[in-house]
N, C-alpha and C positions, 0 to 999 in steps of 0.2 A: 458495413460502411466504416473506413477510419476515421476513428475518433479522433477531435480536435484540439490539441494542450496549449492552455494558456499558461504562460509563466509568466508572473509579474513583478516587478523588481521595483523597488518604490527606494530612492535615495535622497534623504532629506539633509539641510546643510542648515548655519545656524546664523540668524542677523537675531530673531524676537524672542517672542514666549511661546505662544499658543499656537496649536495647530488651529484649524476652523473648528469651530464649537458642533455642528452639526452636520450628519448626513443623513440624507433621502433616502428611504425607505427603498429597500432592494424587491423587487416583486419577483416573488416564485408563481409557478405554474399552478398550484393548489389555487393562491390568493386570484391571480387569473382567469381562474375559470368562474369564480362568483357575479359576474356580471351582471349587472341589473338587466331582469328581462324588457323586452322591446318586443314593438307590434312586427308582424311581417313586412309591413313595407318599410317601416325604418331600418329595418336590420336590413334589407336587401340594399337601400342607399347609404348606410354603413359599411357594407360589403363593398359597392361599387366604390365609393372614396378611398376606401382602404387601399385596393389596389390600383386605385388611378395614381393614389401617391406614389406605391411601393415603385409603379412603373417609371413616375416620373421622376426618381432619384437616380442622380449617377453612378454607375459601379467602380469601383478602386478597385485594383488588382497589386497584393502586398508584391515585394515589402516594400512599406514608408513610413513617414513619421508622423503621428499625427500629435501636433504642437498648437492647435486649436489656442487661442489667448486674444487678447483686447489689441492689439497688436496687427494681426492680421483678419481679426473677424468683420465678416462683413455685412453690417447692421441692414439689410435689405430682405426681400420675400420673405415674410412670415407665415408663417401657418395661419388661417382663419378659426373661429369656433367649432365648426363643422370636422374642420380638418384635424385640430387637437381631441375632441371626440370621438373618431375613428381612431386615430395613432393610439385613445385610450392615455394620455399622458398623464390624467385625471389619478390613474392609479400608482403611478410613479409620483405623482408631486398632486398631494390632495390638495394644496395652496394653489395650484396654476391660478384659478379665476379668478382668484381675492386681491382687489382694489390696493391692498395693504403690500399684497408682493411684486404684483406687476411682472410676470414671468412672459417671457415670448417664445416659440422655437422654431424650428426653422431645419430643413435636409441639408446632410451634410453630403455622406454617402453611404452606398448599401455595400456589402462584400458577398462571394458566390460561397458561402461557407457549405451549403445544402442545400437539395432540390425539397426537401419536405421542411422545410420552416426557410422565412425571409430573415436575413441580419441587416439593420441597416443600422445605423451610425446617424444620430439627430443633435442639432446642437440646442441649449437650450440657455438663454439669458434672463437669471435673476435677478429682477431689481436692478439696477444701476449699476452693480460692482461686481459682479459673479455672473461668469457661465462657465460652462459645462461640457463634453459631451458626450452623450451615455449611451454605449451598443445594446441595442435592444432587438432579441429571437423573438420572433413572430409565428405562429403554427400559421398555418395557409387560409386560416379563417379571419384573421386579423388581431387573435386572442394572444396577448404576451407572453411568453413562458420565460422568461428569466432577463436580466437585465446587468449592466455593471457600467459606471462611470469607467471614461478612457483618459481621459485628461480633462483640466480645470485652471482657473485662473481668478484671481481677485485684486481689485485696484482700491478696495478702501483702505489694506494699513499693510498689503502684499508680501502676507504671511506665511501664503501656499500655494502653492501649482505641481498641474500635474502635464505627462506628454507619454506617450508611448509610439513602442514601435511594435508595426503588425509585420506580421509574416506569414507565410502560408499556414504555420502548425501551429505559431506561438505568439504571444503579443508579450513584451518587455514595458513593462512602464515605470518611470524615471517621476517619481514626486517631489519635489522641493519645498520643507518646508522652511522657516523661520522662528526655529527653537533655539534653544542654546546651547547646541554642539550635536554635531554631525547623526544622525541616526539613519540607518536603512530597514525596510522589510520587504522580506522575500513572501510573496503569497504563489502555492500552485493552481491553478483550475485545470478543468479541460469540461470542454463542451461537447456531452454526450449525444448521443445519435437521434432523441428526443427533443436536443434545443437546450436542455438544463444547463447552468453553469454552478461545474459540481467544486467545491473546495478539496483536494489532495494534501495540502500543505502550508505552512505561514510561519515563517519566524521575520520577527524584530531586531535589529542587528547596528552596531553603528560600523560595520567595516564588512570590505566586496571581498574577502576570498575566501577562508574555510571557513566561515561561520556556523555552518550547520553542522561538520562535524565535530568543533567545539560543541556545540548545542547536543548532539547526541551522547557526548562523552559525558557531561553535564547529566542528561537524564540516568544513563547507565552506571555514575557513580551513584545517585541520589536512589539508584533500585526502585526508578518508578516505570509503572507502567503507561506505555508509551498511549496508548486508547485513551487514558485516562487526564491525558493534559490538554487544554486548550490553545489547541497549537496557536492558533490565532493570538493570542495575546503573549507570547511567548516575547522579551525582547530581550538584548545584548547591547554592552557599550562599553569600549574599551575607555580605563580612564584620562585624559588628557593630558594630566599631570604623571603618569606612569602607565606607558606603552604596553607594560607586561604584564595590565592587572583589568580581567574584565568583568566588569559587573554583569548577572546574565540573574535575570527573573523569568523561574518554571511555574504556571498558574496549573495545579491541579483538582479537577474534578472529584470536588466530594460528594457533593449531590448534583444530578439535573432530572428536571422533570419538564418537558414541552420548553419554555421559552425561559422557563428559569432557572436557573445554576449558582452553584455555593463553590467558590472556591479556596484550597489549601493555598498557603503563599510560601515556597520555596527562592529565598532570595540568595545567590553563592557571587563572592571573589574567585574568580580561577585566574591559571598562571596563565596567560597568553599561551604562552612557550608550549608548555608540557601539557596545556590542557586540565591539569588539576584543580579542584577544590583547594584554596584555601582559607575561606572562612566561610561560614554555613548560618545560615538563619530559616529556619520555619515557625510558622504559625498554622491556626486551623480556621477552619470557616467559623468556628463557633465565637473566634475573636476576633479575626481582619474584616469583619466587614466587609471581603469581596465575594457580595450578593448581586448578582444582577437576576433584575425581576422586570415591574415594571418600571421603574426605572434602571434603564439597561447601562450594563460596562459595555462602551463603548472602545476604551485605550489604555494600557499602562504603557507608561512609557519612562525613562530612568533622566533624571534630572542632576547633573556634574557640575555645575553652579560651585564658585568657591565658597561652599556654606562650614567657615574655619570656628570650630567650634571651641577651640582653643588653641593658644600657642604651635603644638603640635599635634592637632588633632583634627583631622578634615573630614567630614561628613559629605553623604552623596543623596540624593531623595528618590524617591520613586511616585511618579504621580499616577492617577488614575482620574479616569473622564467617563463622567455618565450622563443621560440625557432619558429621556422620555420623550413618543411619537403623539402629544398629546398636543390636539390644536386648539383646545379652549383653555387649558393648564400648562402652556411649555415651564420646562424646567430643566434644567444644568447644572453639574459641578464639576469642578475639579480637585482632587484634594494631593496634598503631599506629606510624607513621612518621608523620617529623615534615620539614616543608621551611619552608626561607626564603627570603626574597627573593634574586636575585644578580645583579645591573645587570639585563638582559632576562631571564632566566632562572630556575630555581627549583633551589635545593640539597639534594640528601637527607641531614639529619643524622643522623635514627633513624633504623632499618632494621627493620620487623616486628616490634616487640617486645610481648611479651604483656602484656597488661593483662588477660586473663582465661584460666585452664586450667578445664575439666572433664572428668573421666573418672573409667572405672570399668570392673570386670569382675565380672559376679554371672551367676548361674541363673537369670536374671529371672523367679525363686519368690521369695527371699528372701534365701542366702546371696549376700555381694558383699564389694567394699571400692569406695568411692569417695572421689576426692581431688579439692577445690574448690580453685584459686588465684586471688585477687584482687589487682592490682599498682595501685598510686593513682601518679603521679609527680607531684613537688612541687620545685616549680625554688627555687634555694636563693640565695644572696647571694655564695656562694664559685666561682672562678672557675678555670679551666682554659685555657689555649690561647684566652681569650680571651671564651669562654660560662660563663656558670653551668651548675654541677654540677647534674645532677636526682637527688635523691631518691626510692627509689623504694620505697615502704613495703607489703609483700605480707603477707596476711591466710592461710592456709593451712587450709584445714579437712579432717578426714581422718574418712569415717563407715565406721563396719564392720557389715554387718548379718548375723546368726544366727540361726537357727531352734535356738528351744528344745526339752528334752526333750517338752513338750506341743503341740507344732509351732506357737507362738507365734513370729513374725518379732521379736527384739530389737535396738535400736539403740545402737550408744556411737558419739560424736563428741568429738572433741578439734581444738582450733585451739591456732594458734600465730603469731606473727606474728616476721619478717624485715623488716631495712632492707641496701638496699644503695644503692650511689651509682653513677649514671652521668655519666660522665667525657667531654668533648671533644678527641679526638687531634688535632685539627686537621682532619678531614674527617669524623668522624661520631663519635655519643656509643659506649663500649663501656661495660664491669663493670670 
């Protein structure tokens, strides 16, 4: 049977800051099969739901757009409990039934990808301000084998969306997010003859045409082994101020073991043009800190921000975004480092410094406390060792939620805001 290639092409453009802080849990075929067992006759009225839905969804035949958003969606026929229990959405989104999220979903459409597994296309609305819609392969028993968001939208501070186009072989998807300056990623799949959706490829890029062979020339100077990089986080971004200069970060694998991974950080300036290195930075895992364990790396991604560290000295960042699947513990960061030029080379001034905390500890019913931190830094005219001071103005929000005498979930939130100044010792900014 031929195999089926998804090629996804994510191009993002810049109004904000943040991509969305969080995604949903991708279920593989392994995680699928753990099922909670069930009596015979349940499982046989599981069976039959399963496919009364599958039946009853409409088939699409590519190519088209699917631009899914608040715009054209249309808040009617939801799935009932029965129905979200069979589609198994439980496993996709452990929150569906919590009071606290409020998730609905609802048939989009199915596509004829296989006669031995179901694709169908479901949309799914979180909470007030996000939905979704995520293609989910189905083996013929109703058990999920693999899944991936197709597009997405959000209307609370409209930071990101997603839209893709299907085709018979391949699926293009077009991400938008609201960062601060243009950035693209290229991810490959293709959906093997079993339902899987297997990753081939992924770079991060902020520009549409040879990016990947930059990227390749990039690995082939730096004599790394190509197995050994995680292409996934791979990114690229020409810089705005200078067309010919592109900042490109290589994340290579020092250690993995099952779910966790250490990695080397390979950050270079190449010439647009010629493709060359011209300025070079590594680190080791034993000092960058890029550990994803349980709480996982989720993103680097390269931050062009006019962070003018002196008269004539312009600094670029590179941030990273982590998060944890933890639903009585969530927790979030993001942090950024900052580097400048240095004759061939690249200098680390910051060191991981947070520009975003989230976390919390609740019963995920209702009782919690959660604590949101937000850090802006804002380069100032006053001078240390040589750089301007950064300013670093943090937003602090603290929520506590309680269940009342009439098991009403209640909210009080209180913020507060801090300035503090970060200082130049002569090799890197501290407090």
């Amino acid at each position: 049977m031929k195999k089926i290639y998804i090629l996804i092409l994510f191009t993002c453009f810049a109004c904000s800051q943040k991509p969305k802080e969080k995604k949903e849990p991708i279920v593989k075929a392994e995680d699928a099969a753990n099922v909670e067992g069930t009596s015979d006759s349940a499982k046989a009225h599981t069976t039959v739901n399963f496919n009364n839905i599958i039946d009853a969804i409409k088939t699409k035949s590519p190519p088209f757009i699917d631009s899914t958003n608040f715009d054209n969606f249309d808040a009617k026929q939801y799935y009932d409990k029965e129905e979200i229990r069979a589609l198994k959405l439980e496993k996709l989104y452990p929150s569906f039934h919590e009071n606290t999220h409020n998730y609905k979903a609802k048939a989009s459409y199915k596509l004829d990808f296989s006669k031995d597994f179901h694709t169908v296309v479901l949309i799914v609305l979180k909470g007030e301000h996000e939905l979704e819609s995520v293609l989910i392969n189905y083996d013929l028993n109703g058990k999920i084998i693999d899944s991936k968001v197709i597009s997405y939208d959000e209307i609370a501070e409209g930071m990101f969306k997603i839209e893709s186009r299907i085709e018979e072989d391949k699926l293009t998807i077009n991400s938008i997010a609201d960062l601060e300056e243009i950035s693209t990623t290229i991810e490959m799949f293709k959906i093997d003859d079993d339902g899987t959706i297997k990753p081939i490829a992924s770079v991060n890029t902020n520009t549409q045409s040879n990016d990947i062979s930059l990227i390749d020339n990039v690995i082939q100077q730096l004599n790394l082994n190509k197995s050994k990089i995680k292409e996934d986080l791979i990114v690229s971004k020409v810089q705005p101020h200078n067309s010919n200069e592109t900042i490109v970060v290589i994340p290579e694998i020092a250690i993995e073991e099952d779910d966790m991974f250490e990695l080397n950080s390979h950050i270079v300036l190449v010439n647009t043009t010629t493709k060359k290195i011209t300025h070079n930075y590594f680190e080791s895992y034993k000092t960058n800190d890029w550990l994803s364990d349980a709480v996982a790396i989720e993103e680097i991604s390269i931050d062009t921000a006019p962070y003018l560290v002196s008269e004539d000295s312009r600094a670029f960042g590179i941030r990273m975004y982590r998060y944890n699947r933890s639903q009585p513990n969530p927790y979030s960061n993001k942090t950024i480092s900052l580097f400048v030029k240095s004759e061939n080379s690249l200098t680390k001034i910051l060191k991981n410094y947070d520009v975003m905390v989230n976390g919390g500890e609740w019963d995920t019913n209702c009782d919690g406390e959660f604590r949101d931190i937000k850090n802006t830094l804002i380069m100032t005219n006053k001078k240390t060792n040589g750089y301007f001071d950064i300013l670093v103005k943090s937003i602090v929000i603290e929520i506590k939620n309680k269940e009342d005498e009439i098991g009403e979930c209640q909210t009080t939130k209180d913020s507060s805001t801090d300035i503090k100044t970060l200082k130049y010792n002569g090799s890197i900014y501290k407090n």
